[in-house]
N, C-alpha and C positions, 0 to 999 in steps of 0.2 A: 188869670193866665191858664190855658189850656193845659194838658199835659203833655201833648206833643211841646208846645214850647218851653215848657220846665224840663222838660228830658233834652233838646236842644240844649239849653239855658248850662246843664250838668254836663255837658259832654266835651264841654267847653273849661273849663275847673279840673251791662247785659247784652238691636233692640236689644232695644234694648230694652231700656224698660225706668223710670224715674218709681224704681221699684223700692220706697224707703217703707219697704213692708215695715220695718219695725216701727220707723216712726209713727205709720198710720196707724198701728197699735196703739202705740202711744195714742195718738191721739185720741183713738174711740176707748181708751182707757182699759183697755185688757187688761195692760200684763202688769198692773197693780205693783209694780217695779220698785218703786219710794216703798213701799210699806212691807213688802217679802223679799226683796234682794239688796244687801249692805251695797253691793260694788255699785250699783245704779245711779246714783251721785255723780261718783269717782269717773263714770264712765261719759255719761252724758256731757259734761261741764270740761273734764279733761280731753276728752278723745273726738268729741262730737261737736263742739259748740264752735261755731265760726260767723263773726259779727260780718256786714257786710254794710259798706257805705251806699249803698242803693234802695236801703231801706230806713225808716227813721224812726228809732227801738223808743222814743219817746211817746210819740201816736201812737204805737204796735203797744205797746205799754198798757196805754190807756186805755184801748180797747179793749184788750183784754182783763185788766181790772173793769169796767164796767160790763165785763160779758156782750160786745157786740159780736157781729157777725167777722169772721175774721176767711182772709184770702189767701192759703200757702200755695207759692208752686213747687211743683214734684218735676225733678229732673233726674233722668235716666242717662246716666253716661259713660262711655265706652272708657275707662282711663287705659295706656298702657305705659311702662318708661317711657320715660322721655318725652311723653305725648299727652298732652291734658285731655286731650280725644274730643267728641261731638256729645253733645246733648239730643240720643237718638231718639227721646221721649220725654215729652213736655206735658205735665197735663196742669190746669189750676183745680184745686180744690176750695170751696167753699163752704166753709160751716156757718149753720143760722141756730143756735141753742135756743132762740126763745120761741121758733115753730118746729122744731125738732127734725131739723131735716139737713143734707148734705148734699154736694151737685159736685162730681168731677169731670171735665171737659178736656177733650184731649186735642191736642195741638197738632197739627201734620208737621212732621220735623221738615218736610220740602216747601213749607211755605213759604214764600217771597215776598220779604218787609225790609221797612229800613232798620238797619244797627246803629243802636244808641247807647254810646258811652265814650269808654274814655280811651279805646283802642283805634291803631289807625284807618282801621276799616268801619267807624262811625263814621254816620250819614248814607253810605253806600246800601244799595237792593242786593239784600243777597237770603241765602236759605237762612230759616230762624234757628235752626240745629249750628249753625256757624259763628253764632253769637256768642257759647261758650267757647268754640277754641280760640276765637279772638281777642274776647275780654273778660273769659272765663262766669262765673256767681253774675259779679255786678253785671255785667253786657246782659247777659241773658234774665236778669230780671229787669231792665230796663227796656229791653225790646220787647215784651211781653206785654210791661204797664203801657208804652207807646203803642203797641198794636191794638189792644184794645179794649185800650183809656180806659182801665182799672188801676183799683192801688193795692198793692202786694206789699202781706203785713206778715210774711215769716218763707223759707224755702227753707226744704231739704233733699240732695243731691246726695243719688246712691252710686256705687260702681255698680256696673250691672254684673260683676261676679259676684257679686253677694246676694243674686238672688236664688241660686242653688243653694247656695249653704240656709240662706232663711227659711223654705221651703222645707228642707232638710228638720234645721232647728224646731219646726212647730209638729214635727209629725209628718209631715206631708197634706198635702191638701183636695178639692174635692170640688173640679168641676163638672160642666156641662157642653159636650161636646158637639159641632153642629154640623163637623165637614167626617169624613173617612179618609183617613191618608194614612202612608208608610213613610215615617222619617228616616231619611237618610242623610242625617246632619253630621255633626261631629260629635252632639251629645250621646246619642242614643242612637246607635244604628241600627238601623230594621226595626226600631219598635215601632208598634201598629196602635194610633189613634182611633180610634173606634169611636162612630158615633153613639154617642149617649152620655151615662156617668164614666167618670175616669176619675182615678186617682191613682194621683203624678207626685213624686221623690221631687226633688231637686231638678239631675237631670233631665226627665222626664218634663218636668217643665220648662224649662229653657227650650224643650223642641219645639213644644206648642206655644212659645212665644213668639218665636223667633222664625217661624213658620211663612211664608208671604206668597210665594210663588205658585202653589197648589191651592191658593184662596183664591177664588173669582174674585173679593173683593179688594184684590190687594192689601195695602195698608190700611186699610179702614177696616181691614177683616182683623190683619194683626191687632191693630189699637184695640178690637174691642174684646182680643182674648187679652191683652195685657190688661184690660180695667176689669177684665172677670177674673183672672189671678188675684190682683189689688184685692177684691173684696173676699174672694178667698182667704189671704193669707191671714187680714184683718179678723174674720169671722174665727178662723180656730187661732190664732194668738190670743184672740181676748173670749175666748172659751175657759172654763173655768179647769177642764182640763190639762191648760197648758201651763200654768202654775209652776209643777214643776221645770219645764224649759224652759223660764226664761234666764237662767244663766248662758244655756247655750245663744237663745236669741240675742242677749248684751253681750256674747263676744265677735258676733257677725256686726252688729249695729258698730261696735266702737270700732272694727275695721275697715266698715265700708258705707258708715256715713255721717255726713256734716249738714250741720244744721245751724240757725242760727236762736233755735231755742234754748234755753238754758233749764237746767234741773226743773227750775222752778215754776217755769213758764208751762212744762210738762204736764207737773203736775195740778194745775191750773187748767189746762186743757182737758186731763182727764176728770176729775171734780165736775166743770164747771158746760164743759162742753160734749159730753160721753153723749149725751141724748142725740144728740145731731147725729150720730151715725143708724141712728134707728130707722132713718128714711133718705137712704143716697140715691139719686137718680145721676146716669152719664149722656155726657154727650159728646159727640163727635165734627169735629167741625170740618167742613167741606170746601171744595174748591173744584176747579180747572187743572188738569196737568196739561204744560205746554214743554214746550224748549224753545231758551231764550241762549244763543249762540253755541247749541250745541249744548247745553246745561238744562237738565230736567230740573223744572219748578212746580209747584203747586201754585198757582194764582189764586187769590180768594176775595168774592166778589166783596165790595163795599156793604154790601147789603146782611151777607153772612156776617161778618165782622160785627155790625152792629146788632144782628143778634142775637151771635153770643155775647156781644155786650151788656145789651138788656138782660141775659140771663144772671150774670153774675151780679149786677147791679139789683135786682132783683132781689136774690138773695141776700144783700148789704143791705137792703133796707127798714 
């Protein structure tokens, strides 16, 4: 059975920023959390941990007991009351521990695919950012594996207000700048991005994320300062400096994200998979902008799709 027809078969019975800086900590095993901070447990397991019926913690299990290649998606999303909001950024990560290497690929949130699950706007072409406000987690990981026929073995979904405070919590951080501009956002008025090194607070980063309009490349220009943050925040969280912060980093993480890792799986990842962050390559997946009745989409050729299908399958290998 294909997994487009398995995702049928279930549906029947898935800037911002999917900025889970902490998590990816986590992941590449920085912040040593299980062994220097008591609340870290308590945090992760109580505040963080959220099962999800679109994944099958049995297989995801296993893999991760035998140390395979494992596929998390990173969702970035707008919450406000009353409003579960969009998933304005989607990327999958991939880790391969036994060639020491890692691939994150970022999703255009206006792509135009089908919605699979178990909300009533399953089966319909609409933007893949619409999948979370429809059928929140599950929708959006199930349009994800459907699009492109992968299998997603963990997610964690951040608000994107917590990536000021994460930012904040590690020190602040330390890019590479490629354009000259004056933000005039809400974050930081009048501050001046300067080409070159910058280091950016909190707010200070939110500008140059959230930045689009003064990029010639659009969103593909945002995407790739949000995956050069990503590797930022990962590279001094899990600096040996940050040691002490990570109490403040665990009171950003248990406020603004959910995962479906438990303590244990954590620390598992860090042990067993920390080498994979030694060689992350990203990529950016591409399309056609059209409008389809007045509705801006991204079209993406069959061709791109497959890929970055081969890319990720690649690395699961």
């Amino acid at each position: 059975m294909s997994r487009s027809e398995k995702h049928k078969k279930k549906s029947g019975k898935w800037w911002k920023i999917p900025l889970l800086f902490m998590a990816l900590v986590v992941i590449a095993g920085g912040v040593y959390m299980y062994t220097v901070y008591s609340g870290a447990k308590s945090t992760v397991d109580g505040k963080m941990h959220e099962q999800v019926a679109s994944i099958d913690h049995e297989v995801t299990e296993k893999k991760l007991k035998e140390q395979k290649p494992l596929n998390i998606l990173l969702l970035g999303v707008d919450e406000r009351n009353g409003d579960r909001g969009r998933s304005d950024a989607l990327m999958v990560l991939s880790l391969d521990p036994e060639n020491n290497r890692s691939q994150l690929i970022s999703i255009p949130r206006d792509t135009r695919t089908e919605l699979i699950g178990n909300a009533p706007q399953a089966g319909k072409l609409d933007k893949i950012n619409h999948a979370y406000a429809f059928g929140g987690t599950d929708m959006s990981i199930n349009t994800v594996e459907n699009l492109l026929d992968v299998e997603l073995d963990y997610y964690v979904r951040m608000n994107m207000e917590g990536l000021s405070e994460m930012v904040d919590a590690v020190g602040g951080i330390t890019v590479n700048n490629d354009l000259d501009w004056y933000d005039r956002g809400y974050y930081e008025k009048g501050y001046h991005y300067k080409k070159g090194e910058l280091h950016l607070n909190g707010p200070e980063t939110m500008g140059y994320v959230r930045m689009r309009y003064k990029d010639p490349n659009g969103d593909f220009g945002r995407n790739e300062r949000q995956r050069q943050v990503i590797k930022a925040v990962v590279d001094k969280g899990a600096s040996i400096g940050s040691v002490n912060k990570i109490g403040d980093m665990l009171d950003v993480l248990g406020s603004n994200v959910t995962t479906n890792m438990d303590f244990s799986t954590m620390k598992d990842l860090m042990l067993n998979y920390r080498s994979a962050q030694q060689n992350m390559v990203t990529y950016q997946m591409t399309g056609t902008g059209t409008k389809i009745d007045g509705i801006y989409y991204l079209q993406v050729s069959d061709q791109e799709i497959q890929e970055v299908h081969n890319k990720i399958k690649e690395y699961s290998s």
